[in-house]
C-alpha positions in Angstrom: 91.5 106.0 109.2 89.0 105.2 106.5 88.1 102.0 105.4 90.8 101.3 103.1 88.4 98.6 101.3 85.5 100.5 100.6 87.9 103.4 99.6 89.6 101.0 96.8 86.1 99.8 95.9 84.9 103.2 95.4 88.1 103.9 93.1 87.2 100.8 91.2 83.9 102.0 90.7 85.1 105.2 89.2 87.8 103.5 87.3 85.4 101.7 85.5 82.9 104.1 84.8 84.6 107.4 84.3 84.3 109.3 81.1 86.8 111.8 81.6 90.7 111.3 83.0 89.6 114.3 85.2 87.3 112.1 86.6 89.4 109.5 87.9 92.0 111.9 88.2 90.1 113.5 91.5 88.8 109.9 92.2 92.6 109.2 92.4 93.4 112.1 94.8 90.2 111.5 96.9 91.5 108.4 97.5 94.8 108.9 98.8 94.0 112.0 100.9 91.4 109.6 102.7 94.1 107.1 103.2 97.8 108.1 103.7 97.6 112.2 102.9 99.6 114.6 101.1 100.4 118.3 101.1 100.3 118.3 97.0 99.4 116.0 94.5 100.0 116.3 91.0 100.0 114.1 88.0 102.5 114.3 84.9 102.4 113.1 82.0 105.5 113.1 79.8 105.5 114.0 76.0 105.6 111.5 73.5 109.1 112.9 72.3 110.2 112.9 76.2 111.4 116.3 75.8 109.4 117.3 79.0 106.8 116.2 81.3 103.4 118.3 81.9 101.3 118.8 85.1 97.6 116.9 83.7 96.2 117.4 87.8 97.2 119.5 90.6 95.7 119.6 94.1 96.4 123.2 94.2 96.0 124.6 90.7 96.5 128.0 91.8 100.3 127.5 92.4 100.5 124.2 90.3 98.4 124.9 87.1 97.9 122.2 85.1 99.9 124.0 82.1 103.2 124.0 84.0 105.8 122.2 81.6 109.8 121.4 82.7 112.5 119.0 80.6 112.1 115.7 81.4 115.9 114.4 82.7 116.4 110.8 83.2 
């Protein structure tokens, strides 16, 4: 297992210096595959009117595009 301060530092780092959301985005994902794992990883982002919730970052963007949309149900 990894480091898990150096790995937080180096999200830090990116945190505070990325341009893009991609950026911290994969920084994010980097992160937690080097410290607990997963088999996919995707972020959502729900719409301001919460109609629905969109995919913004997938680990595997050939079956979970970022574009994929479903209703968002509380």
């Amino acid at each position: 297992m990894p480091d898990l301060l150096s790995v937080t530092a180096g999200l830090a780092r990116t945190l505070n210096h990325a341009k893009e959301p991609q950026e911290v985005f994969a920084a994010v994902e980097d992160a937690i595959r080097r410290t607990i794992g997963f088999r996919l990883l995707t972020i959502l982002f729900v719409l301001p009117d919460r109609s629905a919730v969109q995919r913004i970052h997938s680990s595997d963007p050939v079956a979970y595009p970022v574009t994929g949309r479903k209703p968002f149900r509380t």
